[in-house]
N, C-alpha and C positions, 0 to 999 in steps of 0.2 A: 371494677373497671375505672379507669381513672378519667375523671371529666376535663374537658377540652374546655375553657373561657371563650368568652365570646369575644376576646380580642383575637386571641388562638384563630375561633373561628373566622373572624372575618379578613384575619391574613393569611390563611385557605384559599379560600374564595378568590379572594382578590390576586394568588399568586398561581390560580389554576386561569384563569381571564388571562393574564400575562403569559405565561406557557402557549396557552390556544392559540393567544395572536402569534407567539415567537413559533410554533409547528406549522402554521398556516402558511406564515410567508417567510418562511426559515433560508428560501433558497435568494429570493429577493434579499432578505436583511443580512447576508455574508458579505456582500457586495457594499451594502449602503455601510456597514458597520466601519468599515474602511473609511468611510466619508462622515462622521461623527460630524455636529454641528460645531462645536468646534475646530474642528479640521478646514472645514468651509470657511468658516469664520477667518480662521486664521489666512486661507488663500484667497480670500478677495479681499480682505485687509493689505496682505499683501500686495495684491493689483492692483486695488487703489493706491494704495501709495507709490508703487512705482511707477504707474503712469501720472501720478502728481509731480514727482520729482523728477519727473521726464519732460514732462510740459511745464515744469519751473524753468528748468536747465536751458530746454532752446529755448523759452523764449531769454532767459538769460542770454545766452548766446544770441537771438537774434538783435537783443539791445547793444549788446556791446556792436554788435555789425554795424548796428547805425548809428551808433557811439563813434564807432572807426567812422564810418565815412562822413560822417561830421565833421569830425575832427581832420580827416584830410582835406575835407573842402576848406575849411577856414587855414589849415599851411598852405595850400597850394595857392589862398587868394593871397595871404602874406605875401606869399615867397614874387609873387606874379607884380604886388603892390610895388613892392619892393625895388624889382629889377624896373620895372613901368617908371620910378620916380628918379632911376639914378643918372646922373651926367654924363655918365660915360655913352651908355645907349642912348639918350638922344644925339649927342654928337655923333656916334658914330651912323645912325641911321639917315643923316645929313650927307654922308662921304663917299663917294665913286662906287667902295667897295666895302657894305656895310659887314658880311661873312667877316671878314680876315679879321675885324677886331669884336663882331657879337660872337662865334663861332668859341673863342677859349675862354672871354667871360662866362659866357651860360656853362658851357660845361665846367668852369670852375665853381660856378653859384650851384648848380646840380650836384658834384661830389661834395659840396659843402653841405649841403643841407638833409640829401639822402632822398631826394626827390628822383623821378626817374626820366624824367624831360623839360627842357625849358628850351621851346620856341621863340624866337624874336621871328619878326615877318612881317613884309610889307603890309597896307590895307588890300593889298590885291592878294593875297594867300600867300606872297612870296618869301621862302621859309630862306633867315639869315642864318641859324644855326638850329640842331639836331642831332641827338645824341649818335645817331647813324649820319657818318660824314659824307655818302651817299646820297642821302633824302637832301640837303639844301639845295637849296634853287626850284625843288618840287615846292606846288601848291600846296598849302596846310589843310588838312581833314579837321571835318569838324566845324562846329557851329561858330559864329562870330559876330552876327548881327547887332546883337544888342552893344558890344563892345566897339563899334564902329559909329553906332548912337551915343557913345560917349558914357557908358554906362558897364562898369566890371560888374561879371558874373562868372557863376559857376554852373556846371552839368559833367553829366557824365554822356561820353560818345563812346567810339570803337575808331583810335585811330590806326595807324603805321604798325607802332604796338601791342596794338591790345586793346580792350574796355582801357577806361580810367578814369577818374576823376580829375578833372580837371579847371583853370581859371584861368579867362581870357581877360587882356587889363588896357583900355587906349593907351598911346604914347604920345603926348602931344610937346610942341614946338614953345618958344618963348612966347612966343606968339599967340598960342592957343592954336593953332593947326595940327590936325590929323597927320603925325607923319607915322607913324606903325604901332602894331600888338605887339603883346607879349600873353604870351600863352606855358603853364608850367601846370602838370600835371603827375598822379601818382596812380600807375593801374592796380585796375582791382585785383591781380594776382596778387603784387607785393602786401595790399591791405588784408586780404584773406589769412596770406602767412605769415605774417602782424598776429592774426586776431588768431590760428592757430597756436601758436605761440603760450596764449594764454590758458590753454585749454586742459592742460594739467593739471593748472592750479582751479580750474571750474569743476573737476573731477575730482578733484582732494576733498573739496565742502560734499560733492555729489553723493560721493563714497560712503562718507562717513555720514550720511543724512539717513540714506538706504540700508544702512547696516545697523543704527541706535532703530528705525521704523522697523524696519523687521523685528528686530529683538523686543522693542514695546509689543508688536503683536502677537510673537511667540510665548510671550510673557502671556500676554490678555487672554490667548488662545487656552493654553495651559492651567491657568486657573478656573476657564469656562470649561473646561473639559472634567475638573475633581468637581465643579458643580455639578456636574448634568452627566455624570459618572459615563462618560463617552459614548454617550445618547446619539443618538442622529434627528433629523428634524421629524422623519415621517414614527421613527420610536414614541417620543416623546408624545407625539401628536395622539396615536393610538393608545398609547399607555393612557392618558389624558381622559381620552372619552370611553372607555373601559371601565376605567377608578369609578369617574365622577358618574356612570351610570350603576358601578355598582353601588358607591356610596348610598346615592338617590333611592335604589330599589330597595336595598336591607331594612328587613325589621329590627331592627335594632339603632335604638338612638346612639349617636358618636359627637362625640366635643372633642377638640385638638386643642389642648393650650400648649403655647410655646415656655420656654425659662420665664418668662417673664411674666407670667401668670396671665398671657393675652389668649382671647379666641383666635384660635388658625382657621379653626371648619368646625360646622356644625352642620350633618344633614337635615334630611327634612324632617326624618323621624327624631331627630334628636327636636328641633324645634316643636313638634308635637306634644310630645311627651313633657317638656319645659315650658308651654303655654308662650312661646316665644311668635310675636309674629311675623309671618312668611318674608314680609318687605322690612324687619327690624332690621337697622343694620347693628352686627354683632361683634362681623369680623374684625379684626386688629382691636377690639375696644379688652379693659382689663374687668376681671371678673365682677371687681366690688360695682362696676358702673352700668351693670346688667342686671334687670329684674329678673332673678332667679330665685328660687323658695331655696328656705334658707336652707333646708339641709343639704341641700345639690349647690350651695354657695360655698358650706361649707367644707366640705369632703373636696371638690377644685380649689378652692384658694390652699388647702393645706398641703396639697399634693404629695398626701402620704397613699400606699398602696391598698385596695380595697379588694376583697374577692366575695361577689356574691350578699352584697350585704345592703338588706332593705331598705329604704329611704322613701319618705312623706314628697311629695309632689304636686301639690292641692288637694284633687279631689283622685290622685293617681296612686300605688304603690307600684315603688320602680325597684329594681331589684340593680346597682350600680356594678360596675367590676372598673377598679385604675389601675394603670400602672404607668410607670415611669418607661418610656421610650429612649431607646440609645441607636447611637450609627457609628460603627468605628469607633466606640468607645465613649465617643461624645454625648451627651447628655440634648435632647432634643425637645421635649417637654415632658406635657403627660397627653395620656388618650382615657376617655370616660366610657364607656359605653355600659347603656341604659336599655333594660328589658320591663317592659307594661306586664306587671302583676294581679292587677287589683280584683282582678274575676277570680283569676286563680286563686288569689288571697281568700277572696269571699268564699272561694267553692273549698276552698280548703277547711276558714271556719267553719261554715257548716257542716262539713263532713267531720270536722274533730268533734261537733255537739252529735251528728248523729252516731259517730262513735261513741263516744262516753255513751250516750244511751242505749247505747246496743250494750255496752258491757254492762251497765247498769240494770237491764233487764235480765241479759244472762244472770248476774246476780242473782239476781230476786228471785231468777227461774229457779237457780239450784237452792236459795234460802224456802222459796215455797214447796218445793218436792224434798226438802226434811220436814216442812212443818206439815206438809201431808200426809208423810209415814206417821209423826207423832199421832196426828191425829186420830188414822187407821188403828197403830197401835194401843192408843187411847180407847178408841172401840173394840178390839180384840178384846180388850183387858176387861170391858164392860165398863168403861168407866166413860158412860157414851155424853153425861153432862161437861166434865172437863173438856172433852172433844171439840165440843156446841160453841165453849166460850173462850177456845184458844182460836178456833179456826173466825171466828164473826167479831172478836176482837181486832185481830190483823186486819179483816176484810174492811170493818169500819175507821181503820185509820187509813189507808190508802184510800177511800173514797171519799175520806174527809177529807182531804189532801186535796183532789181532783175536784172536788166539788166548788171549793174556797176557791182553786184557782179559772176552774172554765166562770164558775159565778160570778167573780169579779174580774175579768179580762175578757171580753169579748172578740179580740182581736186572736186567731185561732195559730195563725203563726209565734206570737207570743207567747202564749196560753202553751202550747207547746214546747217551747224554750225553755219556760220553768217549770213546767212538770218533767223535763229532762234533766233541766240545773237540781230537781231538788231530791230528783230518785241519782244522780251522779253524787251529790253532797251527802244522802242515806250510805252508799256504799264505802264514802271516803270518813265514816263517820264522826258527819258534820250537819245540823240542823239548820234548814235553809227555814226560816221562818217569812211569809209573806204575809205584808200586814196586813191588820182586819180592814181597815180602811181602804185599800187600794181599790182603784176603781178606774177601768178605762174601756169607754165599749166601742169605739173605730179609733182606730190609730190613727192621727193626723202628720205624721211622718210617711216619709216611704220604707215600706216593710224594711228593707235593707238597713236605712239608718237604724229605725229603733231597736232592732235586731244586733246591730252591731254595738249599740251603747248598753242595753242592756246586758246583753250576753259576755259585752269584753269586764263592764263593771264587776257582776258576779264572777265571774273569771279569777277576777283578780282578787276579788275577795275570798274566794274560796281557797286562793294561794296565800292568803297572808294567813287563815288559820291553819293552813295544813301543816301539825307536825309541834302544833302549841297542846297544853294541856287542858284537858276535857274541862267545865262544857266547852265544845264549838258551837258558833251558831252564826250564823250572817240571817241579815233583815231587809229584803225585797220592795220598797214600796213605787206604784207606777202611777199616777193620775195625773188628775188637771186642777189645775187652780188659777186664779185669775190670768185667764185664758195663756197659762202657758203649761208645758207636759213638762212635769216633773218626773227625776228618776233618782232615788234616795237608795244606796245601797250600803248599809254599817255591817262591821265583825267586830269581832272579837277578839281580835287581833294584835298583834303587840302595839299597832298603832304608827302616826309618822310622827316622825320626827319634823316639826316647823320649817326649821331649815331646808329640809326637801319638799316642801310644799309647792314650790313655785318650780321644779322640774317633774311633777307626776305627768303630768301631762305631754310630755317629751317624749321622742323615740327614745329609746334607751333604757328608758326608766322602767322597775320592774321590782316589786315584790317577792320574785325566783331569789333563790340563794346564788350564792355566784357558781354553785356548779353545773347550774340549768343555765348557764349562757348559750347564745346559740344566735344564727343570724337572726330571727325573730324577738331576740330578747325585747323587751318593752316598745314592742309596736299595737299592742292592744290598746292600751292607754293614749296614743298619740293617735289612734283610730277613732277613741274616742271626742280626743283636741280637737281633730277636724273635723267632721260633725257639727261638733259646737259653734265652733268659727264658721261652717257653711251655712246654718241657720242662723247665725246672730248671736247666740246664746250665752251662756254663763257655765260654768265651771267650778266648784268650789271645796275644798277639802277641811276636814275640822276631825276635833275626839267624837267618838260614839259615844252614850249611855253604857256601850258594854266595856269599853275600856278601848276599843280598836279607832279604827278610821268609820267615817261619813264621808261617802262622797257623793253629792248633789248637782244635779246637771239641769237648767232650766231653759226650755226654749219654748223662743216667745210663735209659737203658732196657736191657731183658733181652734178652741176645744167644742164640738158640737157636740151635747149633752142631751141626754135623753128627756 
């Protein structure tokens, strides 16, 4: 059957979450999918801009309005200043019949100027000229007060004409006497169709403002859309708190790092498993600047591909799987994910010790039922002496054996270890000697540790003679000395090499030939490193007396002696 990775698995998972929400509200999100957050994005971008450049434009257009009528108040006071100061109008305001000679001046000042009126008139409203030859002799519309106070001004009324803007200007005598206004104005129709006028060319900037903003937002839209792979907002939103609860719930530790060797995500379990705390912040920081054990620093910073392959964690064994993530071809980072082993680890070693002793007894079961036939046969034959001293020969080395070791190890779990290391070493024939000296009657460790240092040492020692030429033997010794427990384990063995000294202790590292590779390859040894390092300890490799390796493990706890 082909096994599924736990990255496999948890984009399962994560893409059956996804599914359930897209069946759920499948008839809802046809609709919205239409309206991607881009899409949105892009039509109130739009809106806002065109009501920007809508409420730019009038009021543009309203400034130029009072632009314009600014600007016709100040022609119309000219033009009013103008005709108010010239000699001809006072004289002629002086004579029987002032019309017959104001009447074709004004209207020649009028077509001159492009104005639409220029009243002359007595102080009493009495109109001398008008662009309607009709209206003279009628009273003038419109205000004049302040112009009779001797004071030009300008407003706008509703005369004959129209609205207008217009400016009223005294006329006065050599004298300084009031003898008539002047009044010349421009109505607001003609100023309106002035200021239309320009209104093509206010459209030309408009146009072209409206058509580069849209395109910027088509643009912005369009790129937001290959982000968010034409998401909608309530999509995103769900997908969101789905991920991040399933993230949350899985057993299974996960690290995200981007190309750049940065934390993206780490859940909770990942932080567990890595002794990372809860409020560390992780995220965006790059590998080397995060307290990580090293071989989970190592295997990320490398970011080569892993499948299934053991790794030290303190006081954890995690079992890592990487791999290099891709999207459309593109290279996105890596994803870690991290499975807690360490029970299983444990329940494994000891099941491989109480294997080996199970086949070690089968063993011995089938090596004792020949040595029984002999025996039988041995008595059949009459030869009942030979029997006596083949059969209580064998008996008394096995109980010398068991004796030496319950005698001197009091510790029953131990004590059990090596009478299973040593009937395992009988059957691989190899002599597991335990020294006369060794002496340990409670274990000042916890069963587990010394269990694990012992059992991985003889381990391995048993693997460095297997397959050399006879005698084999490895040498056991466990006690106490100034109050620290020692554990002294030598063969016979071809021995290390100096130069590897300073990696036995490493994952990795391993006594197997290279064709016992295998995920487990030299994690017994690094089982033993930590250990060491969790008590304080020491460590130390050197030549045996028999020609192999010593490796001596001392830790400093309190040895209570009988």
């Amino acid at each position: 059957m082909k096994r599924v990775s736990p990255v496999d698995s948890l984009a399962v998972i994560l893409f059956t979450a996804n599914a359930r929400l897209w069946r759920e509200e499948e008839v809802v999100e046809v609709a919205r999918r239409q309206w991607s957050i881009a899409g949105q994005l892009f039509a109130l971008q739009a809106m806002v801009v065109t009501l920007l450049v809508l409420a730019g434009a009038a009021g543009a257009v309203w400034l130029a309005r009072s632009d314009s009528r600014q600007a016709a108040q100040e022609e119309v006071l000219a033009v009013a200043q103008t005709v108010a100061g010239s000699p001809d109008v006072r004289a002629a305001l002086t004579t029987a019949e002032p019309a017959r000679v104001l009447q074709p001046y004004a209207e020649s000042i009028r077509k001159a100027t492009g104005i639409d009126f220029v009243v002359v008139m007595a102080p009493d409203r009495t109109r001398f000229s008008h662009p309607t030859q009709d209206r003279i002799g009628e009273p003038f519309v419109g205000e004049i007060g302040p112009a009779l106070a001797g004071r030009p001004f300008t407003t706008t009324n509703v005369g004959t004409l129209g609205e207008s803007v217009r400016a009223v200007v005294p006329v006065y005598d050599e004298q300084r006497h009031l003898i008539g206004l002047v009044s010349v104005g421009i109505t607001t129709r003609e100023i309106d169709k002035k200021l239309l006028g320009q209104l093509p060319v206010l459209f030309g900037v408009v146009a072209p403002a409206l058509a580069l903003a849209a395109t910027g937002s088509w643009l912005l839209s369009r790129r937001l859309r290959r982000q968010t792979h034409g998401l909608g907002p309530a999509q995103i939103t769900r997908m969101y708190e789905y991920y991040d609860a399933v993230l949350h719930s899985v057993r299974e530790g996960l690290v995200v790092l981007t190309t750049d060797r940065r934390v993206a995500l780490v859940n909770d379990e990942g932080r567990r498993l890595l002794g990372l705390d809860a409020d560390a912040p992780v995220i965006d920081q790059p590998v080397a600047g995060i307290d990580l054990p090293p071989a989970v620093a190592e295997l990320l910073d490398s970011g080569r591909d892993a499948l299934d392959e053991p790794i030290l964690a303190g006081d954890r064994v995690l079992v890592a799987n990487q791999r290099t993530t891709r999207f459309e071809g593109a290279v996105l980072g890596t994803v870690l994910t991290l499975r807690d082993q360490t029970e299983l680890r444990t329940l494994a070693s000891e099941l491989d010790s109480v294997r080996a002793l199970t086949e070690a007894l089968q063993a011995q079961t089938h090596e004792s039922a020949n040595r029984l036939h002999t025996v039988l046969t041995l008595v059949e034959l009459g030869r009942a002496d030979e029997a006596v001293r083949l059969g209580t020969r064998d008996l008394a080395l096995a109980q010398q054996l068991t004796d030496r070791v319950v005698g001197a190890v009091t510790e029953p779990a131990l004590a059990a270890l090596l009478l299973g290391k040593s009937a395992q070493a009988g059957e691989r024939g190899i002599d597991l000697v335990i020294e006369p000296d060794c002496r340990l009657d409670d274990s000042p460790l916890p069963t587990g540790d010394l269990l694990t240092v012992v059992g991985n040492l003889v381990d391995n020692a048993l693997e460095a003679v297997a397959g050399t030429p006879a005698p084999r033997r490895v040498r056991v010794f466990v006690g106490a000395a100034d109050d620290e427990l020692v554990v002294r384990v030598a063969d016979s063995g071809p021995g290390l090499a100096p130069e590897r000294v300073a990696d036995a202790f490493r994952r990795g590292w391993s006594t197997k030939s290279s064709s016992s590779k295998g995920t487990g390859r030299g994690l017994g040894l690094a089982l033993v490193g930590q250990v060491v390092r969790r008590h304080g300890g020491s460590a130390e490799v050197c030549r045996s007396d028999d020609g192999g390796s010593l490796f001596t493990v001392r830790l400093p706890v309190r040895i209570e002696r009988s």
